[in-house]
PADREN-568446 format. One record per residue (C-alpha): residue in three letters; y, x, z. Coordinates in steps of 0.5 Angstrom, whole numbers, always signed. Each point is the difference from the previous one (the first is absolute). Layout:
(rec "ALA",(Y,X,Z))
...
END
This chain:
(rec "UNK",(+0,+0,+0))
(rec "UNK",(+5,+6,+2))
(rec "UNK",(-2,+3,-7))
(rec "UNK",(+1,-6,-4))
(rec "UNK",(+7,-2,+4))
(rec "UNK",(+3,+7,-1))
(rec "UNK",(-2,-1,-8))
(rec "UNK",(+3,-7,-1))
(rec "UNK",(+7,+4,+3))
(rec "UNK",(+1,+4,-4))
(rec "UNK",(-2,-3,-6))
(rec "UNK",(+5,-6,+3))
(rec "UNK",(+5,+5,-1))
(rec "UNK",(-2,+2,-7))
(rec "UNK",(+2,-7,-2))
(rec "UNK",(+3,-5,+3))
(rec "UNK",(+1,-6,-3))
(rec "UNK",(+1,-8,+1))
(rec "UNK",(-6,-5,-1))
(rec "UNK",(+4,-6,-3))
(rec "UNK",(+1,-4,+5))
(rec "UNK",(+4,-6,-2))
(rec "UNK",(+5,+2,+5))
(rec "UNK",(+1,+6,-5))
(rec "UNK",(+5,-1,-5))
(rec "UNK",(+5,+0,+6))
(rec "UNK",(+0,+7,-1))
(rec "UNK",(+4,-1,-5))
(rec "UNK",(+6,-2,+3))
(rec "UNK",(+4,+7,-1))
(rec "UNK",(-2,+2,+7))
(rec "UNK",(-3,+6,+1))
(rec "UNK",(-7,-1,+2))
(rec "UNK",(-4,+5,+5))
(rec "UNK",(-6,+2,+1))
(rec "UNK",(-3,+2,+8))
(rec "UNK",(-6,+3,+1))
(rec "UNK",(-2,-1,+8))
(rec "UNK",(+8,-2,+1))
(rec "UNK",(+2,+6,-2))
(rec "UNK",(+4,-1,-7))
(rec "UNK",(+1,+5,-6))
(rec "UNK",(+6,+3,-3))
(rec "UNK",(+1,+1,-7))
(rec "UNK",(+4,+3,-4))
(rec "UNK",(-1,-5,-5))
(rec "UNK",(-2,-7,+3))
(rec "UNK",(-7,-4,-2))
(rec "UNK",(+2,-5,-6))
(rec "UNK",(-2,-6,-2))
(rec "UNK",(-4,+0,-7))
(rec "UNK",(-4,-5,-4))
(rec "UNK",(+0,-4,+8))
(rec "UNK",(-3,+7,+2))
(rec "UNK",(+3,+4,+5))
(rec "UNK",(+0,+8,-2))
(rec "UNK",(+2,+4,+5))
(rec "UNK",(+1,+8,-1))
(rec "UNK",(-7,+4,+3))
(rec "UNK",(+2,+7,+2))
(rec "UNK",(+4,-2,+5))
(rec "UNK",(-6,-4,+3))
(rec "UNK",(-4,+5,-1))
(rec "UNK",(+4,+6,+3))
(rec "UNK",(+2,-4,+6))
(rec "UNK",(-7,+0,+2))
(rec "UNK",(-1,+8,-1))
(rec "UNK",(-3,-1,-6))
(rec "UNK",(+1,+6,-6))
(rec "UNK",(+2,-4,-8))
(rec "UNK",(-1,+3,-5))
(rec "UNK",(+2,-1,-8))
(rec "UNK",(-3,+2,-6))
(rec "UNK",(+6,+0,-6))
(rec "UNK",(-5,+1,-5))
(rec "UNK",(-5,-5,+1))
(rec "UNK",(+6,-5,+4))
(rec "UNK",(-5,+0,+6))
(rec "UNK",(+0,-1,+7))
(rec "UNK",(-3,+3,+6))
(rec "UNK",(+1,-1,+8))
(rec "UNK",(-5,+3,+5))
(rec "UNK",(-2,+1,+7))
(rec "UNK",(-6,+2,+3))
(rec "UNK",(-6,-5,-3))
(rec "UNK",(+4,-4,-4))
(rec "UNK",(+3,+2,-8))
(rec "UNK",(+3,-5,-4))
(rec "UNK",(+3,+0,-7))
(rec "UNK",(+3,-4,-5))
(rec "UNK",(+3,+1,-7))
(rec "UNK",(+6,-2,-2))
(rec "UNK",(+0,-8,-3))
(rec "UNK",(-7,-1,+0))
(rec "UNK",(-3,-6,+5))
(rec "UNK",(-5,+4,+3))
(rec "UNK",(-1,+5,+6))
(rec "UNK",(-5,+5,+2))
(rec "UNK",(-2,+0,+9))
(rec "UNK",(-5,+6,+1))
(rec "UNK",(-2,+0,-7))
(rec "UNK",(-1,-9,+0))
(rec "UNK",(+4,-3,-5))
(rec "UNK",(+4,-6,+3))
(rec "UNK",(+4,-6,-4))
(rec "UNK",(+8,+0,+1))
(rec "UNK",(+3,-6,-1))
(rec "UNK",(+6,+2,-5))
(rec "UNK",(-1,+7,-2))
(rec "UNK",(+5,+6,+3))
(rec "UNK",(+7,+2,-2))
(rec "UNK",(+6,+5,+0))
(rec "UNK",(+6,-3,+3))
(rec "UNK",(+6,+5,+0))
(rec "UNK",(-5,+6,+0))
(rec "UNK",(-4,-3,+5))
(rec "UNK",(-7,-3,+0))
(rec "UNK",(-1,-7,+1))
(rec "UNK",(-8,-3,+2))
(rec "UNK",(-2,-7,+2))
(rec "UNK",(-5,-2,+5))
(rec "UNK",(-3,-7,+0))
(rec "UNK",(-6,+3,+0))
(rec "UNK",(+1,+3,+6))
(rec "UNK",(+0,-7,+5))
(rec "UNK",(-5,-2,-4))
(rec "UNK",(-5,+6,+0))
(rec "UNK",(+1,+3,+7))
(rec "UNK",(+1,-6,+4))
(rec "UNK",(+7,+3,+2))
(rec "UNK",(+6,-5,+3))
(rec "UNK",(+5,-1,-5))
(rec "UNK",(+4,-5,+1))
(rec "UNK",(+7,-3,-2))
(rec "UNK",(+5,-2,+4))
(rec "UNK",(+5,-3,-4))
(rec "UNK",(+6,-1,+4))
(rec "UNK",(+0,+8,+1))
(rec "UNK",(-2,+1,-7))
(rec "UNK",(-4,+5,+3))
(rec "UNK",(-8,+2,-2))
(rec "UNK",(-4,+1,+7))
(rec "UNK",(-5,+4,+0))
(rec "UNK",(-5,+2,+6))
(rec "UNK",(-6,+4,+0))
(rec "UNK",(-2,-1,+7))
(rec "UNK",(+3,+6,+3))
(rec "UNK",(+5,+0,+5))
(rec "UNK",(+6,-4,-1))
(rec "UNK",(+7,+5,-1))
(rec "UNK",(+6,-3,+4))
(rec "UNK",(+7,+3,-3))
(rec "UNK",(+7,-1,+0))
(rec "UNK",(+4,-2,-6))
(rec "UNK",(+5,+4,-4))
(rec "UNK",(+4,-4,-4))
(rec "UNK",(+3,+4,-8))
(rec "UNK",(+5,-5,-1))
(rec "UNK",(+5,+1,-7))
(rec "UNK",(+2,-5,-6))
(rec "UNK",(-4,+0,-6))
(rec "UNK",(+6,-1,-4))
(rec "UNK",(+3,+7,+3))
(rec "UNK",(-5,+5,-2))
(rec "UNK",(-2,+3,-6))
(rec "UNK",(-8,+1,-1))
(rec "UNK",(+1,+8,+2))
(rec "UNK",(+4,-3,+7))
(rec "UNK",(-6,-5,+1))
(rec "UNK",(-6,+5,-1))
(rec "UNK",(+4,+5,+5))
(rec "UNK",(+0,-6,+5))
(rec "UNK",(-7,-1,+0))
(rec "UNK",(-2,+7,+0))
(rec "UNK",(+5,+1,+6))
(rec "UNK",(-4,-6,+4))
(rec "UNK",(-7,+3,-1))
(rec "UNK",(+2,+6,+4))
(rec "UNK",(+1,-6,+6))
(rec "UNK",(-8,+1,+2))
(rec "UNK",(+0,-3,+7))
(rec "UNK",(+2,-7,-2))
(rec "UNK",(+1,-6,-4))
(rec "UNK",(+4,+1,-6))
(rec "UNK",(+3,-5,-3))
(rec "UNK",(+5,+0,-7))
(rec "UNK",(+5,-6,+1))
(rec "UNK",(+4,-2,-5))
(rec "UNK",(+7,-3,+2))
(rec "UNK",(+3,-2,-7))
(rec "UNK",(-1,-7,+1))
(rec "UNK",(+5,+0,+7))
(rec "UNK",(+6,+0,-1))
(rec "UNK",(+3,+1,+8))
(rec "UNK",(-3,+4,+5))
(rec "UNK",(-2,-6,+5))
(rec "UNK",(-3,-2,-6))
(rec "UNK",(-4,+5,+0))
(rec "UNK",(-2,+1,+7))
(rec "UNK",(-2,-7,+2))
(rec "UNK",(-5,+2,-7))
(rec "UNK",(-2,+7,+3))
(rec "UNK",(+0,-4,+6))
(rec "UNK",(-6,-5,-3))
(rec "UNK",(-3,+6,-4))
(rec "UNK",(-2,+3,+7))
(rec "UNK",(-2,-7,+4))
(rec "UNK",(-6,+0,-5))
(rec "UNK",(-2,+8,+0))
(rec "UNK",(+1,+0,+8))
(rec "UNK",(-1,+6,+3))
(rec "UNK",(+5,+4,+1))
(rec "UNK",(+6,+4,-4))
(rec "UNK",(+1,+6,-1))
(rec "UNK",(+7,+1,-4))
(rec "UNK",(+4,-2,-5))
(rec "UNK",(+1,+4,-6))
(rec "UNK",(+6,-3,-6))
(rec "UNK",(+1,+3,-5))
(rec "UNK",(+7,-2,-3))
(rec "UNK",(+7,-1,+1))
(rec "UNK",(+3,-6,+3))
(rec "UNK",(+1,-3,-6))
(rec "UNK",(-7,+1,-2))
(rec "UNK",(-4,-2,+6))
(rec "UNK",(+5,-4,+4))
(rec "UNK",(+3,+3,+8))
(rec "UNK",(+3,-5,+5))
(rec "UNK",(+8,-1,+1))
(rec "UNK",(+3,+2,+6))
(rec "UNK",(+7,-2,+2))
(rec "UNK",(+4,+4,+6))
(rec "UNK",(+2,-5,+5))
(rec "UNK",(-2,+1,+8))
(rec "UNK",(+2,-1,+7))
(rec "UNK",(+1,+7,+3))
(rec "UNK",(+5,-3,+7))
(rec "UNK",(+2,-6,+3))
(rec "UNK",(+7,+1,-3))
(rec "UNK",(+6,-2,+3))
(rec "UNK",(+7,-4,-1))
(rec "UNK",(+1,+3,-6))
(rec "UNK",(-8,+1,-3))
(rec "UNK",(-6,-4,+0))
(rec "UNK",(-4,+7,+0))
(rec "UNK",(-3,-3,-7))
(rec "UNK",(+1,+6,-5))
(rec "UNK",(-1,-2,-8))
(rec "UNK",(+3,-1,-6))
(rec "UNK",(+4,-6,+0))
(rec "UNK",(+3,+0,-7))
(rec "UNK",(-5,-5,-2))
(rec "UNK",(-4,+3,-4))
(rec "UNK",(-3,+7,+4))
(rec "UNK",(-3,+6,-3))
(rec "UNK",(-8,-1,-1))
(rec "UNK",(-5,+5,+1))
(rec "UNK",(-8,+1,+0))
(rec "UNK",(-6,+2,+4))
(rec "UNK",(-7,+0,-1))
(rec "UNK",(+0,+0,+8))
(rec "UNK",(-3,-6,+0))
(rec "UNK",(-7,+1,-5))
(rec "UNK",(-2,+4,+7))
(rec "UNK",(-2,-7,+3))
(rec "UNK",(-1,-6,-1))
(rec "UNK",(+1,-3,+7))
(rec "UNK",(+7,-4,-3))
(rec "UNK",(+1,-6,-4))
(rec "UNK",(+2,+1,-6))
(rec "UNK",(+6,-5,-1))
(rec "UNK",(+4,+5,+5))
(rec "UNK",(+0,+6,-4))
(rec "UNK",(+5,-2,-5))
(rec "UNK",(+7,+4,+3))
(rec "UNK",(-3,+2,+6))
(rec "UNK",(+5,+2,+5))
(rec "UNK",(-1,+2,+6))
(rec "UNK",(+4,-4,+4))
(rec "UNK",(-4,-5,-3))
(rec "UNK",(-7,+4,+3))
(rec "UNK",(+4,+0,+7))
(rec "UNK",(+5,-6,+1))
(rec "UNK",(-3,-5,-4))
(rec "UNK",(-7,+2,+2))
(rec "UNK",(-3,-1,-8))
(rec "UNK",(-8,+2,+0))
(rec "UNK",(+1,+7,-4))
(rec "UNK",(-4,+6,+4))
(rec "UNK",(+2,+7,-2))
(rec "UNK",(-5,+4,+4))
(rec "UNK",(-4,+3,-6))
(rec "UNK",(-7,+0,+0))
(rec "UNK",(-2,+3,-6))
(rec "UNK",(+3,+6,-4))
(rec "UNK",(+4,-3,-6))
(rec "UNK",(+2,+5,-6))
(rec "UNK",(+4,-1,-6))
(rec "UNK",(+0,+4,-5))
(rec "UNK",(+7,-2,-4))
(rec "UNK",(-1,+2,-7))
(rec "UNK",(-2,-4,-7))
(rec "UNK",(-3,-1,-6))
(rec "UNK",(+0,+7,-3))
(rec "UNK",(+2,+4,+7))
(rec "UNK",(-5,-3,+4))
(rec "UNK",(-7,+4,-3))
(rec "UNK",(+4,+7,+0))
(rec "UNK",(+2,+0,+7))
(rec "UNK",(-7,-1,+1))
(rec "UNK",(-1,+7,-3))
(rec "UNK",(+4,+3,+4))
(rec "UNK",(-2,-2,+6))
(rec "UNK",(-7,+1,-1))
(rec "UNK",(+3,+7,-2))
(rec "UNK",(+3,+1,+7))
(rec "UNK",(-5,-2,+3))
(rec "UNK",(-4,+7,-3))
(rec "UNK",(+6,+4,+2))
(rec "UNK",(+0,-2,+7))
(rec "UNK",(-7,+0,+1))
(rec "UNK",(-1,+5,+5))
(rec "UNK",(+7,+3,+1))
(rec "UNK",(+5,-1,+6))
(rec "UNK",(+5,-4,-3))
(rec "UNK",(+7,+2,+4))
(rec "UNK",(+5,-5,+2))
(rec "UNK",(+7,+1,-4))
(rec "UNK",(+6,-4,+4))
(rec "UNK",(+7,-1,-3))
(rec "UNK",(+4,-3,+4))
(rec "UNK",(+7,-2,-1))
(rec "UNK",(+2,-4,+7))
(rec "UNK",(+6,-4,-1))
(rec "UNK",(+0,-3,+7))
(rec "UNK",(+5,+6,+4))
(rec "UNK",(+0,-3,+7))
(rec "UNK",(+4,+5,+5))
(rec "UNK",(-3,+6,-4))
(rec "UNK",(-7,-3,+1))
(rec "UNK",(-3,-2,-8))
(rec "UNK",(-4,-6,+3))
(rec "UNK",(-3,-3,-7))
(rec "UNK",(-2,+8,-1))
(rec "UNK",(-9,-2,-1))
(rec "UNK",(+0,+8,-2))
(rec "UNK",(+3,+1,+8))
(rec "UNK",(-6,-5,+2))
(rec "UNK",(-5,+3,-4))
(rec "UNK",(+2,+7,+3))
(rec "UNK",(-1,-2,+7))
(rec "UNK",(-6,-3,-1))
(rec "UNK",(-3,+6,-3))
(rec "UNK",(+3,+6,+6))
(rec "UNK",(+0,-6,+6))
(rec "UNK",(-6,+0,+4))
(rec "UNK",(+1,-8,+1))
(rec "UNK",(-1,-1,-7))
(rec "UNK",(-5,+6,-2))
(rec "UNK",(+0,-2,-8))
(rec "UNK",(+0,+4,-6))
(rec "UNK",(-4,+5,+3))
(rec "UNK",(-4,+2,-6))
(rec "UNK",(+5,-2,-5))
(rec "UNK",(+6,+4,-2))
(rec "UNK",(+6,-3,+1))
(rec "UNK",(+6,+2,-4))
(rec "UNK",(+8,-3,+1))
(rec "UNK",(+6,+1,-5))
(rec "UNK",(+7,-3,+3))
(rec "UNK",(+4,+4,-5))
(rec "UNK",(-2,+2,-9))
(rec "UNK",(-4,-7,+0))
(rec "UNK",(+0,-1,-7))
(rec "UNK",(-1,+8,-2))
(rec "UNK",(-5,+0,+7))
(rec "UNK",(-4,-6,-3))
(rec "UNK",(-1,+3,-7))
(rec "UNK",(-2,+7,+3))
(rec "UNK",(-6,-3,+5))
(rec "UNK",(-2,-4,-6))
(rec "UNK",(-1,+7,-4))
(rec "UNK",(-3,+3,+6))
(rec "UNK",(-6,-6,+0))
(rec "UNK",(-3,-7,+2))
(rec "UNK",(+5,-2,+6))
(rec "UNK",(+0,-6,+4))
(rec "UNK",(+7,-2,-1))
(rec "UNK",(+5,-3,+6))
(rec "UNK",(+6,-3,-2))
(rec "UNK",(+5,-3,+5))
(rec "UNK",(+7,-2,-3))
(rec "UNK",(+5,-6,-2))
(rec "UNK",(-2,-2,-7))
(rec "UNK",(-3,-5,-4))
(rec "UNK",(-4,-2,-6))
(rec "UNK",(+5,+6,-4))
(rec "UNK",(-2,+6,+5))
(rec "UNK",(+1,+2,+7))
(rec "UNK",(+8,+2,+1))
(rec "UNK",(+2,+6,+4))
(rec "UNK",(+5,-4,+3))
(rec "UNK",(+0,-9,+4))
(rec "UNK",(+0,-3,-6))
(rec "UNK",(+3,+5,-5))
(rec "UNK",(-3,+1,-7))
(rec "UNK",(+0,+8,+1))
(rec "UNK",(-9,+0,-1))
(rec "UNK",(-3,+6,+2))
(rec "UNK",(-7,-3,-3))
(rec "UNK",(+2,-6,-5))
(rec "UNK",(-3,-3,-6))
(rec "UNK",(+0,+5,-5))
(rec "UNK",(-2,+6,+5))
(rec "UNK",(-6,-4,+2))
(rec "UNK",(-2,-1,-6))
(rec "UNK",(+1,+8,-2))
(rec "UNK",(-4,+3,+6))
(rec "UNK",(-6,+0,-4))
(rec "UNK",(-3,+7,+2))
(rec "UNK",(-4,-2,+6))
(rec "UNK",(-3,-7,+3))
(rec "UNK",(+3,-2,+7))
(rec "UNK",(+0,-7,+4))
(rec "UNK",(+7,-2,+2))
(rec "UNK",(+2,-4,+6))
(rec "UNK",(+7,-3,-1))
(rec "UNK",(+3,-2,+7))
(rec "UNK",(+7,-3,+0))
(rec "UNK",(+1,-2,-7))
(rec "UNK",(-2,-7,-3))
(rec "UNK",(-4,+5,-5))
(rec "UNK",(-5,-5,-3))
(rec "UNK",(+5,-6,+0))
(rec "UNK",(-2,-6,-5))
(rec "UNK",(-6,+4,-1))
(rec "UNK",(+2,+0,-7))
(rec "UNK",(+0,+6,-7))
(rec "UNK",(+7,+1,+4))
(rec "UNK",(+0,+4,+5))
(rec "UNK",(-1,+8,+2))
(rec "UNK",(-7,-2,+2))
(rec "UNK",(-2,-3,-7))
(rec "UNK",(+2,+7,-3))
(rec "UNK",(-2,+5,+4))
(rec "UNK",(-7,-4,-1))
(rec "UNK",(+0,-2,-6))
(rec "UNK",(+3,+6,-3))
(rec "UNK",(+0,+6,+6))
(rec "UNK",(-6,+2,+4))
(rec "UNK",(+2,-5,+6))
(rec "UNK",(-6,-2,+3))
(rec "UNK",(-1,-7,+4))
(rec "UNK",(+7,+0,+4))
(rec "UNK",(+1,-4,+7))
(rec "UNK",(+7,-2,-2))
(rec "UNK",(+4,-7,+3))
(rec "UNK",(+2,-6,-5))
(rec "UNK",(+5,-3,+5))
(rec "UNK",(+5,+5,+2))
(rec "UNK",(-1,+2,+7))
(rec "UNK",(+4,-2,+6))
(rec "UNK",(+1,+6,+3))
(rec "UNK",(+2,-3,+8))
(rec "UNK",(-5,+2,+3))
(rec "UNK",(-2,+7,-3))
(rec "UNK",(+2,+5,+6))
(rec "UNK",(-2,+7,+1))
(rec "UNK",(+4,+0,+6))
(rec "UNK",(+2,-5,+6))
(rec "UNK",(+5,-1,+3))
(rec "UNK",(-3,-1,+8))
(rec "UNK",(+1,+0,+7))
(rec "UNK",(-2,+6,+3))
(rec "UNK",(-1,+3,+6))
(rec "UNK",(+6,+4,+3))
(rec "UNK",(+1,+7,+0))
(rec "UNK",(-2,+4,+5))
(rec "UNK",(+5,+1,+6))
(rec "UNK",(+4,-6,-2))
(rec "UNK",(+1,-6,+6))
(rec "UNK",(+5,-4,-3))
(rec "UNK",(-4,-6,-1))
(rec "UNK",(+1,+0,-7))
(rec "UNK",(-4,-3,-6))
(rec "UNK",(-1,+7,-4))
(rec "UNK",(-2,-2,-9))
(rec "UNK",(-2,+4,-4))
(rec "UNK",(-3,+1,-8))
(rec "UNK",(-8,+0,+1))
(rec "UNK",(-5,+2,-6))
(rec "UNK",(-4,-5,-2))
(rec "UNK",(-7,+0,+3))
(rec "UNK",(-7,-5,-1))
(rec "UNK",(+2,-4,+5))
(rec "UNK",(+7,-2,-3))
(rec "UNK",(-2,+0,-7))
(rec "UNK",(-3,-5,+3))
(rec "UNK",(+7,-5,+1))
(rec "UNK",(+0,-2,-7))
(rec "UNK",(+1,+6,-4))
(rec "UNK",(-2,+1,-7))
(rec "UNK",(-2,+7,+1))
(rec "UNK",(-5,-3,+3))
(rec "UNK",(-4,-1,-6))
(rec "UNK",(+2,+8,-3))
(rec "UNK",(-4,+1,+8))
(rec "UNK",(-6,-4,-2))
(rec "UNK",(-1,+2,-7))
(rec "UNK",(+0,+8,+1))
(rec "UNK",(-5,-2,+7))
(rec "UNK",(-5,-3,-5))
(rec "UNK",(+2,+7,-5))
(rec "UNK",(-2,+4,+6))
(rec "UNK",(-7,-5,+1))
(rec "UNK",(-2,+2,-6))
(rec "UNK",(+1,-8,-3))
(rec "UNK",(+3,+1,-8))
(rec "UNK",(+6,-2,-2))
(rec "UNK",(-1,-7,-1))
(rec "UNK",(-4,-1,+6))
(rec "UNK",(+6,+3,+4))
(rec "UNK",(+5,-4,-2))
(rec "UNK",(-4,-7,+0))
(rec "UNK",(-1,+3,+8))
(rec "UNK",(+7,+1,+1))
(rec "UNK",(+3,-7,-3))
(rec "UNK",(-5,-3,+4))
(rec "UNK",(+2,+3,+6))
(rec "UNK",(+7,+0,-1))
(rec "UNK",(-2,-9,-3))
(rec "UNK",(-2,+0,+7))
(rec "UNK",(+5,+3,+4))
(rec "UNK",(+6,-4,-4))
(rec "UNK",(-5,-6,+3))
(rec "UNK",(+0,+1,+6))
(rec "UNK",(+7,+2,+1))
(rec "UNK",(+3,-6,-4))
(rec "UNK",(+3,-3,+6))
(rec "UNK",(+2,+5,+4))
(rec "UNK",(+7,+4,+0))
(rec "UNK",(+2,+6,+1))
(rec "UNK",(+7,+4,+3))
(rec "UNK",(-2,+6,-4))
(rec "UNK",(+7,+2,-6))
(rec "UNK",(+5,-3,+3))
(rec "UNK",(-2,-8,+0))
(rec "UNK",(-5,-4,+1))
(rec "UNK",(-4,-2,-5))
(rec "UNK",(-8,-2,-2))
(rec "UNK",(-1,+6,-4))
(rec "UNK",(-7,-2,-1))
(rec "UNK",(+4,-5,-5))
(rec "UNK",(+0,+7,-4))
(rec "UNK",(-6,+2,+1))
(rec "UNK",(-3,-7,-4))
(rec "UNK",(+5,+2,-6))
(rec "UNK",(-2,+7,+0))
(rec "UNK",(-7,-2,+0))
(rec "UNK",(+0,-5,-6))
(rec "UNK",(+4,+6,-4))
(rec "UNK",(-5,+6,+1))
(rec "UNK",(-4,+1,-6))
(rec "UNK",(-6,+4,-2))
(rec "UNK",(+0,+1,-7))
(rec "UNK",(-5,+3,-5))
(rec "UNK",(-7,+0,+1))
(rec "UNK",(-4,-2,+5))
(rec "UNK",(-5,+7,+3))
(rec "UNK",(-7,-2,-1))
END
């Protein structure tokens, strides 16, 4: 029975098909149809298809994803897949296969598709008395063996069809297919046209796979797969005679902006995720959760664009791999308060690497420019890969030496002009990947330059709350007796990043680094952290800048605009 179970295993794989069920002609419907095998389901560069009401799926993938060795004979169009006592073979377009040297029925003959073979297997079910069944609400062909049922979580490959080209596409699949401890599922999105559309529709798409997710990868632009609104409107005090603690744009027609935060859970309603605002989370008390729990990645290119950088970060990857990468900071600090750089993240990072109370980047080399930024960027771009660090006022057009000046040390152009070496950025401090539009210093620096998956903000960021010092009581100098109240400017510790301050984030994202989490694992950490802190502290005020505020007002906006964009790790 062991032998006969493994035989019928591999000859399953050989040729999965579906027997024509009266169900079946569903599968045409235009969704993609899917094919598990003891619940773990299969990628494909290219998808099963439906030809003459048979499905034909690809048969090296299969066979590989088994351990099995694929052979092809140009010269005779023959196939061959082994392993240990089992040899199959098959010639291309004829209705027949040889197991072990028996001659078997296919029921159509196989076939080339884009370079691959394509096989059938009616004759499997009915021959070796395997489960194949057809759910037709997943359109999904369920095949067991009897062997131990494998629970995965799912991944989602989102993009629209109508965005990519046939290279894009391919590269998509192939990208998938590196995911290997989960359920992977191309989803296409042409067919909605808002993001609450398209989450309630990814939303039912998990309630009928179950199980867990595992993330959400999209593939496009915003105006290709579409991100949810944000309107800047919250309460961050109690106000007074003159101010109702409300801030946002009364003009009657605010700014718009987008996020993704909201695919990383499906724990709000739908109906609310149109012009989300946090005043609307908090004081309204509207049904909208920004905890995330699940990475989600966006990769913020289109058709033509999105395959090449594909490339490149499959290259990058090659680059890195077992190299210690070092860590570049530029930083241009706009916030001068008594001398002290208070929005300096470069300051921050060099503390937490020489302060014991941090103890991180002990195994990174940590490299910081205040001065020559431009001229200092090119160079550690030459010299090697790089994880690059960039805090300054800017936007979409670069970052600025100066608040809300136009004076870029790394605009546009230069991001798309370094190109000697790949490096990852973070962008702190700058509406960078505003829009997630082709109009933007991320774009570029993707789509032309070696940026590789930027973490960039969306929203402009507010920067009440990002301290390196604190102005705090503190304890009298030694041989003073007058009873005085004696302040003072304190650094920032653990403890105070706690009180709100989106510094907080940059601590936990490098405390995940030093971990040894990748980069994507990292920043869905920090968010996540930093989700909660902004929850818990939501009704809390704080004395800390000179007025007493809910900073955690902040923090929910802060949240909602942090980005990780590219590629998820796998």
């Amino acid at each position: 029975m062991k032998s006969f179970r493994f035989k019928s295993i591999i000859l399953i794989m050989l040729v999965v098909a579906l027997i024509p069920f009266s169900g079946l002609a569903n599968a045409a419907s235009g969704k993609e149809i899917t094919v598990s095998i003891d619940g773990r389901f299969v990628s494909f560069d290219v998808p099963p298809q439906m030809i003459n009401g048979r499905v034909m799926v690809p048969l090296r993938p299969i066979f590989e994803g088994l351990g099995s060795t694929v052979g092809w004979n140009e010269k005779t169009q023959t196939v061959t897949g082994n392993k240990v006592n089992i040899s199959v073979s098959l010639v291309l377009n004829q209705k027949q296969a040889t197991v072990n040297g028996k001659t078997v029925a296919l029921d159509a003959p196989s076939t080339q598709i884009k370079g691959h073979t394509f096989v059938p297997a009616r004759f499997v079910a009915e021959s070796l008395g395997a489960d194949v069944k057809w759910d037709n609400n997943k359109q999904q062909v369920i095949i067991t063996t009897g062997a131990e049922v494998v629970k995965l979580d799912n991944y989602f490959f989102v993009y629209n069809s109508s965005k990519v080209n046939a290279t894009d596409l391919a590269a998509i699949r192939k990208f998938s297919a590196n995911f290997k401890s989960t359920n992977n599922f191309i989803f296409d999105t042409s067919q909605y046209s808002t993001a609450p559309m398209l989450y309630d529709a990814l939303k039912a798409e998990q309630k009928k796979l179950g199980g867990k997710i595992a993330g959400i990868q999209i593939f496009g632009l915003a105006s290709d797969v579409p991100s949810f609104s944000y309107i800047h409107k919250m309460k961050v005090s109690e106000g007074n005679f003159e101010w109702n603690g409300v801030e946002y744009d009364k003009s009657g027609k605010p700014e718009k902006f987008v996020s993704d935060l909201f695919y990383s859970n499906f724990e709000s309603e739908s109906r609310h995720l149109t012009d989300v605002n946090v005043y609307g989370i908090i004081q309204e008390n509207q049904p909208v959760s920004i905890v995330p729990e699940w990475p989600v990645s966006r990769l913020p290119l289109t058709k033509g664009e999105l395959s090449k950088y594909i490339g490149n970060y499959e290259a990058y990857r090659k680059q890195v791999e077992g190299k210690s990468v070092p860590t570049v900071a530029l930083s241009a600090p706009y916030e001068i308060q008594d001398g002290l750089a208070q929005n300096d993240i470069a300051h921050l990072m060099k503390r937490m690497k020489e302060e014991k109370e941090f103890g991180l980047f002990s195994n990174t080399d940590l490299r910081v420019y205040y001065n020559d930024l431009a001229a200092n960027l090119a160079k550690e771009n030459k010299s090697g890969v790089m994880d690059l660090v960039i805090g300054s006022d800017g936007g979409t057009e670069g970052a600025a030496l100066k608040k809300s000046g136009k004076d870029y040390f790394f605009d546009r152009k230069s991001a798309a002009s370094l190109s000697s070496n790949y490096y990852t950025a973070f962008l702190w401090g700058m509406s960078s990947a505003k829009g997630l539009d082709a109009n933007s210093i991320v774009h570029d620096g993707m789509a032309k330059g070696k940026m590789i998956n930027p973490i960039a903000h969306t929203i402009p960021t507010y920067d009440r709350g990002v301290k390196n010092y604190l102005w705090l009581q503190v304890l009298a100098p030694e041989g003073d007796d007058t009873g005085d109240t004696w302040f003072d400017y304190v650094a920032v510790g653990k403890e105070h990043l706690e009180m709100d301050n989106p510094f907080y984030f940059v601590y936990k994202y490098y405390e995940a680094i030093e971990s040894g989490k990748t980069r994507l694992q990292s920043f869905h950490k920090a968010q996540t952290a930093y989700a909660n802190l902004s929850v818990a502290n939501k009704n809390t005020s704080r004395f800390l800048f000179g007025s007493e505020m809910k900073y955690s007002a902040f923090g929910y906006a802060n949240v909602i605009s942090l980005h990780y964009l590219g590629l998820a790790d796998y």
